[in-house]
GUNU-505376 format. One line per field, with one value per residue: chain; residue number from 1; x, y, z of N, C-alpha, C in turn; residue in three letters. Coordinates in Angstrom, 2 decimals. Layout:
<nodes>
kette: [A; ...] .
nr: [NUM; ...] .
n_x: [X; ...] .
n_y: [Y; ...] .
n_z: [Z; ...] .
ca_x: [X; ...] .
ca_y: [Y; ...] .
ca_z: [Z; ...] .
c_x: [X; ...] .
c_y: [Y; ...] .
c_z: [Z; ...] .
rest: [ALA; ...] .
</nodes>
This chain:
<nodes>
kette: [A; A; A; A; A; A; A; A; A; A; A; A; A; A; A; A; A; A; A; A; A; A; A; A; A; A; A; A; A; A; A; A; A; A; A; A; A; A; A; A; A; A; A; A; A; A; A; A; A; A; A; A; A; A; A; A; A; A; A; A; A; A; A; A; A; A; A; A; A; A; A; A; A; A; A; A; A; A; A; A; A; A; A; A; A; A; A; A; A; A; A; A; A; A; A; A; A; A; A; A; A; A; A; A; A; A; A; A; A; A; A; A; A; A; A] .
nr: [1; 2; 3; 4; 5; 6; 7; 8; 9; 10; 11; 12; 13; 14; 15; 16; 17; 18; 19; 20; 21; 22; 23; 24; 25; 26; 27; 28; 29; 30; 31; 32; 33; 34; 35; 36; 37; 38; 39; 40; 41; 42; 43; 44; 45; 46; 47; 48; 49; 50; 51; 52; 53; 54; 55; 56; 57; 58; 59; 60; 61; 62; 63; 64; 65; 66; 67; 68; 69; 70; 71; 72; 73; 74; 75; 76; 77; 78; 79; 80; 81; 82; 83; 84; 85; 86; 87; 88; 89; 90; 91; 92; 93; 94; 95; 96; 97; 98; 99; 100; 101; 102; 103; 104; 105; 106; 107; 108; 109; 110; 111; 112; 113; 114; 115] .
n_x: [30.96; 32.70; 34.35; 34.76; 32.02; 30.33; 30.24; 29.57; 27.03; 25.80; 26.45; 25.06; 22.37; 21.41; 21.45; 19.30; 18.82; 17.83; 14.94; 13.96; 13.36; 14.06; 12.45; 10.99; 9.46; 7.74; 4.63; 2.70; -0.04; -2.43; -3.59; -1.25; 0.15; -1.27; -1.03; 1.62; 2.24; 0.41; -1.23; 0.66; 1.37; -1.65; -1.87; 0.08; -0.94; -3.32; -2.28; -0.64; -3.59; -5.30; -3.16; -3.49; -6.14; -6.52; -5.15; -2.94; -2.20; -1.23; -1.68; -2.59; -0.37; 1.09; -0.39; -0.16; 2.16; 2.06; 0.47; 2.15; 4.93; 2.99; 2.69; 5.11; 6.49; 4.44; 5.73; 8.07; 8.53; 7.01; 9.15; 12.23; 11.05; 10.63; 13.47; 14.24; 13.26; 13.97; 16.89; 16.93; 16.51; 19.08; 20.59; 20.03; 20.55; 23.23; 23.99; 23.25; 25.33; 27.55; 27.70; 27.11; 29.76; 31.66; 30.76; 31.62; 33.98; 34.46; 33.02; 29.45; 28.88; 31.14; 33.55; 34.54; 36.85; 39.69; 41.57] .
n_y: [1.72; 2.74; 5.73; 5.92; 4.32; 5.86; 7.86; 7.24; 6.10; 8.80; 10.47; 8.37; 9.28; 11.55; 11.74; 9.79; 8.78; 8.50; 8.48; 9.12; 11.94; 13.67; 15.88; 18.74; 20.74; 19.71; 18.36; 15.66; 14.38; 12.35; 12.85; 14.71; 12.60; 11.32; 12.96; 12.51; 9.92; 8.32; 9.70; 10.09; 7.67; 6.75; 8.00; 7.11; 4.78; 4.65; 5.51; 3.26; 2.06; 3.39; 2.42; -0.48; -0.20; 0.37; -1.71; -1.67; 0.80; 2.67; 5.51; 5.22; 4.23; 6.87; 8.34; 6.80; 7.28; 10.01; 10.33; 8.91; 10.31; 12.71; 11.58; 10.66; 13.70; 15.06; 13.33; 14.02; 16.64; 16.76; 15.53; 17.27; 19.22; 18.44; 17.80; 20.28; 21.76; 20.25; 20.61; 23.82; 23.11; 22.26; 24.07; 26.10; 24.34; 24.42; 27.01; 27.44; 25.69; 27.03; 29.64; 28.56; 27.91; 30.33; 31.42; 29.75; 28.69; 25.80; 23.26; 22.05; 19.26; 18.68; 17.80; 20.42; 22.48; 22.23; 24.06] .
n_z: [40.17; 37.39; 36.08; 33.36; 32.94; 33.70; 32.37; 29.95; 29.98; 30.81; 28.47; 26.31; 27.87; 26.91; 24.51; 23.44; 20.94; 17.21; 16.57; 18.97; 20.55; 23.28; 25.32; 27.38; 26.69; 24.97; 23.84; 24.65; 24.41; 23.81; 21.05; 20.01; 19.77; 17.51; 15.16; 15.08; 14.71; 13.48; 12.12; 10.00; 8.90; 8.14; 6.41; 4.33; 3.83; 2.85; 0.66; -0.97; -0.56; -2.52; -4.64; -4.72; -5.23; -7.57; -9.37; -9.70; -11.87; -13.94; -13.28; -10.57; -9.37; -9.53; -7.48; -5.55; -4.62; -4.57; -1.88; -0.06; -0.32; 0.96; 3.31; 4.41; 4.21; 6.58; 8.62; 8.69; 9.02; 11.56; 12.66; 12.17; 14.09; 16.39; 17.23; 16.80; 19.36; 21.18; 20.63; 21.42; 24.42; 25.04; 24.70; 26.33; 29.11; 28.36; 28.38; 31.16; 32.46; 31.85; 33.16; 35.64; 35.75; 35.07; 37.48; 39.70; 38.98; 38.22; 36.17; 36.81; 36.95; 37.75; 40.89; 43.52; 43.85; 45.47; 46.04] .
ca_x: [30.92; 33.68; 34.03; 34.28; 30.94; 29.52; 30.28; 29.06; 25.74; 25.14; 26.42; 23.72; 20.66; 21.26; 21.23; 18.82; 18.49; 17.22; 13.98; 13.45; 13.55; 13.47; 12.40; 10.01; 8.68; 7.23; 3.30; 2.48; -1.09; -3.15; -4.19; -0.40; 1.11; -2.04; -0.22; 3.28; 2.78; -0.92; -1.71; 1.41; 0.60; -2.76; -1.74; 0.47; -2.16; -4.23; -1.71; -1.05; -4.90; -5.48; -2.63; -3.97; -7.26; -6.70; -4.66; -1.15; -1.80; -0.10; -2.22; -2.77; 0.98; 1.25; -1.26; 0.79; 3.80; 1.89; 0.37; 3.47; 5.43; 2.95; 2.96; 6.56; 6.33; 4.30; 6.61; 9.69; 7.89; 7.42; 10.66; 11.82; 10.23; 11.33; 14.63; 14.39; 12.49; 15.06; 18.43; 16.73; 16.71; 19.92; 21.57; 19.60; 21.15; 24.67; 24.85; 23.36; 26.37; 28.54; 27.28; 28.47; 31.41; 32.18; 30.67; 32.59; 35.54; 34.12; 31.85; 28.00; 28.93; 32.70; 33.53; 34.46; 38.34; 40.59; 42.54] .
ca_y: [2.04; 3.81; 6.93; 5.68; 3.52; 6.93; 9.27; 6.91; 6.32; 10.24; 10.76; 8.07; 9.34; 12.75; 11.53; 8.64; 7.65; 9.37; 8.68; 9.67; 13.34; 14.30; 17.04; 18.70; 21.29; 18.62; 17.61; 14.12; 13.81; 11.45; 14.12; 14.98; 10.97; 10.92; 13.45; 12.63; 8.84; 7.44; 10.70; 9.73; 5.87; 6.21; 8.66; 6.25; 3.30; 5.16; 5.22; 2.03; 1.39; 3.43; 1.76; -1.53; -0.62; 0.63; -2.25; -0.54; 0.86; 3.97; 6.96; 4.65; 3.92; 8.02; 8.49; 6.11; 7.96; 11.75; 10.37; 8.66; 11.77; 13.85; 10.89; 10.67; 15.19; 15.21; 12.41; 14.79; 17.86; 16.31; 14.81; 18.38; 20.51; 17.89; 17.94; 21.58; 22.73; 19.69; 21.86; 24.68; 23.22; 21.60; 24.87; 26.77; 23.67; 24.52; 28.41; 27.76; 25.50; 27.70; 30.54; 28.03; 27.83; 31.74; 31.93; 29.02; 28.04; 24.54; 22.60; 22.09; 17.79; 18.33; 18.03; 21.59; 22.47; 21.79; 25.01] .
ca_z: [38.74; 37.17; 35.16; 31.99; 32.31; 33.91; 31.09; 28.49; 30.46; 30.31; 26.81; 26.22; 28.14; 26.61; 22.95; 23.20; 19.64; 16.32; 16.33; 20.53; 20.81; 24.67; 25.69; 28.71; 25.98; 23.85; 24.38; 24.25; 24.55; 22.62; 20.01; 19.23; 19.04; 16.07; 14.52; 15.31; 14.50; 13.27; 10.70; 8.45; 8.98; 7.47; 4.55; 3.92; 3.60; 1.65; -1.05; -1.17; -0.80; -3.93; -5.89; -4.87; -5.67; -9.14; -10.19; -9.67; -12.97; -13.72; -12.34; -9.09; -8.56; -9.18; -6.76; -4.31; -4.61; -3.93; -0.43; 0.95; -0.27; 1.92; 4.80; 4.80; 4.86; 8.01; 9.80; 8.81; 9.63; 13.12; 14.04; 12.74; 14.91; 17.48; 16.98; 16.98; 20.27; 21.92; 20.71; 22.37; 25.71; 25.16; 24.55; 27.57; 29.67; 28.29; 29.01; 32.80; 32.96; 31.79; 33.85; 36.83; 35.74; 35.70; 39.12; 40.74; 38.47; 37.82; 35.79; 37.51; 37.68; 38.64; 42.08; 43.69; 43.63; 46.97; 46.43] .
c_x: [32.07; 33.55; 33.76; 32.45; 29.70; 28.86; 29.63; 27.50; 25.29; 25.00; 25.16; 22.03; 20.36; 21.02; 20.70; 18.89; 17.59; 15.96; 13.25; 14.36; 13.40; 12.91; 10.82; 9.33; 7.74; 5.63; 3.70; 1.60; -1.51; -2.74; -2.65; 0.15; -0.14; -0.80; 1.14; 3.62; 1.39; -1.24; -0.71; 1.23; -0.22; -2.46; -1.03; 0.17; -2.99; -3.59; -1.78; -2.33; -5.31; -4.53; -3.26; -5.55; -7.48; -5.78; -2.88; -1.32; -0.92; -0.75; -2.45; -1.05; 1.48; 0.66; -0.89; 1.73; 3.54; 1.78; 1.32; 4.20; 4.63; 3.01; 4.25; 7.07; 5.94; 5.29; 8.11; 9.46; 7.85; 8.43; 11.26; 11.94; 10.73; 12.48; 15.23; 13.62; 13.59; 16.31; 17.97; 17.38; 18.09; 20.66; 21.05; 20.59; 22.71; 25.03; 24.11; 24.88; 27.75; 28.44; 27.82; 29.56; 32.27; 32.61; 31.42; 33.85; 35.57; 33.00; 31.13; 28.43; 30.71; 32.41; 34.23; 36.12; 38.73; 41.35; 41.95] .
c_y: [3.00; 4.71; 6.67; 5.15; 5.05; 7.75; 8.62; 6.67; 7.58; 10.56; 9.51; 8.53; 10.99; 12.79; 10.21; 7.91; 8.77; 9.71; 9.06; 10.82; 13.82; 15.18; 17.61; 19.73; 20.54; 18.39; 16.80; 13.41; 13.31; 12.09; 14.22; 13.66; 10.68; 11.11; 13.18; 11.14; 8.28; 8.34; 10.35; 8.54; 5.81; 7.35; 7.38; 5.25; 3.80; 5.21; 4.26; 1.59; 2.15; 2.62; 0.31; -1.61; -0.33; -0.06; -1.96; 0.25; 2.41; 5.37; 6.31; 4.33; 5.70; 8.51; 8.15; 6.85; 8.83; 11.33; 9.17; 9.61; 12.38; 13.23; 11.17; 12.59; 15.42; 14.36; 13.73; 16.00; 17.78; 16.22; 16.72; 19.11; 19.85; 17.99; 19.46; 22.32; 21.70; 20.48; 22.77; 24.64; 23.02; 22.91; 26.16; 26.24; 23.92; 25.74; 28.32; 27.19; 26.50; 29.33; 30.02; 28.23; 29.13; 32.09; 31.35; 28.39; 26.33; 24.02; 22.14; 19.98; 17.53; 18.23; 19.72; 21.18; 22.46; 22.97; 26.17] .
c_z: [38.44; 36.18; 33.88; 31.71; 32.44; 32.77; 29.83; 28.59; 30.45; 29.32; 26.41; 26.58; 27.30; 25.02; 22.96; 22.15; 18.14; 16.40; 17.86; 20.72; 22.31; 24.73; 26.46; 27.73; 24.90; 24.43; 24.09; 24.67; 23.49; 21.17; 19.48; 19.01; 17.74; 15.34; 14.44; 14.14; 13.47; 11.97; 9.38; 8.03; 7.42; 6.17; 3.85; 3.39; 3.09; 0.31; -1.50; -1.65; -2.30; -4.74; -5.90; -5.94; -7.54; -10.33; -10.19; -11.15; -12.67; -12.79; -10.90; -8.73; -8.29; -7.92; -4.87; -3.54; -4.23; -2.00; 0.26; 0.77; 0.64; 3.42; 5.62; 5.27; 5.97; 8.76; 9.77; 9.59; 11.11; 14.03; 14.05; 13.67; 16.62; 17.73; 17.34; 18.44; 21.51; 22.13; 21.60; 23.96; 25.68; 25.37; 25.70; 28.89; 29.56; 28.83; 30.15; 33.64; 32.57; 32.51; 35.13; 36.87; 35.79; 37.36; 39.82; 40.72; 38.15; 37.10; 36.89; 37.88; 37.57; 39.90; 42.07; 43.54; 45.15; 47.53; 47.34] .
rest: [UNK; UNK; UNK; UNK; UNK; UNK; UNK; UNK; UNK; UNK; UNK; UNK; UNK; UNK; UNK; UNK; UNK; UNK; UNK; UNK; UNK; UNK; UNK; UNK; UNK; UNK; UNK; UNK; UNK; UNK; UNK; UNK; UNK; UNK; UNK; UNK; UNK; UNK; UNK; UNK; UNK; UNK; UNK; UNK; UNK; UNK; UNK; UNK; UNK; UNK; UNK; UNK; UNK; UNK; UNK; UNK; UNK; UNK; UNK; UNK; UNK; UNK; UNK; UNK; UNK; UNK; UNK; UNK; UNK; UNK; UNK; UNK; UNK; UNK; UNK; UNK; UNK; UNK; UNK; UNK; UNK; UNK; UNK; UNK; UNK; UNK; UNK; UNK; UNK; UNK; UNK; UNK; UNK; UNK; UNK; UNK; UNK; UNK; UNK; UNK; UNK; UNK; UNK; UNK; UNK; UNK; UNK; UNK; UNK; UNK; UNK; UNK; UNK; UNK; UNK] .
</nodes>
């Protein structure tokens, strides 16, 4: 494998994707994927289910619009907080490497120097 395919395979596993937040501080028992994923869901379908049920008229399409506004609030609220306890590590991970690099004059996945 050569460097290029290397470096783009790390820069990938380290920024998976928007909506996959890594991180070893994160729970991810049952109880928090409700909340993370299933609690905004069903606000969500409750709006709907009132606008359906009242015809779409006007106070049921208002009605729609409050609980996906607060569905769509918890999902943001989530990622968020995800997003934010991820940077953390990310930036713990950066000043140990750069703490290497004082001590030994190289980046932590260089090879060592020859001189």
């Amino acid at each position: 494998m050569n460097d290029e395919t290397h470096d783009t395979r790390e820069r990938n596993s380290r920024h998976p994707g928007l909506l996959r937040v890594e991180s070893t501080r994160l729970p991810s028992s049952p109880l928090v994927m409700f909340l993370r994923w299933w609690l905004p869901a069903i606000v969500g379908l409750v709006g709907l289910g009132v606008a359906v049920l009242s015809g779409f008229s006007d106070s049921g399409l208002e009605a729609m619009a409050a609980f996906l506004g607060a569905g769509g609030s918890i999902w943001l609220m989530n990622f968020l907080w995800r997003l934010g306890v991820s940077g953390d590590e990310e930036r713990a991970r950066e000043n140990a490497a750069r703490e290497y690099l004082d001590e030994h004059g190289h980046w932590p996945d260089q090879a060592g120097r020859a001189d």
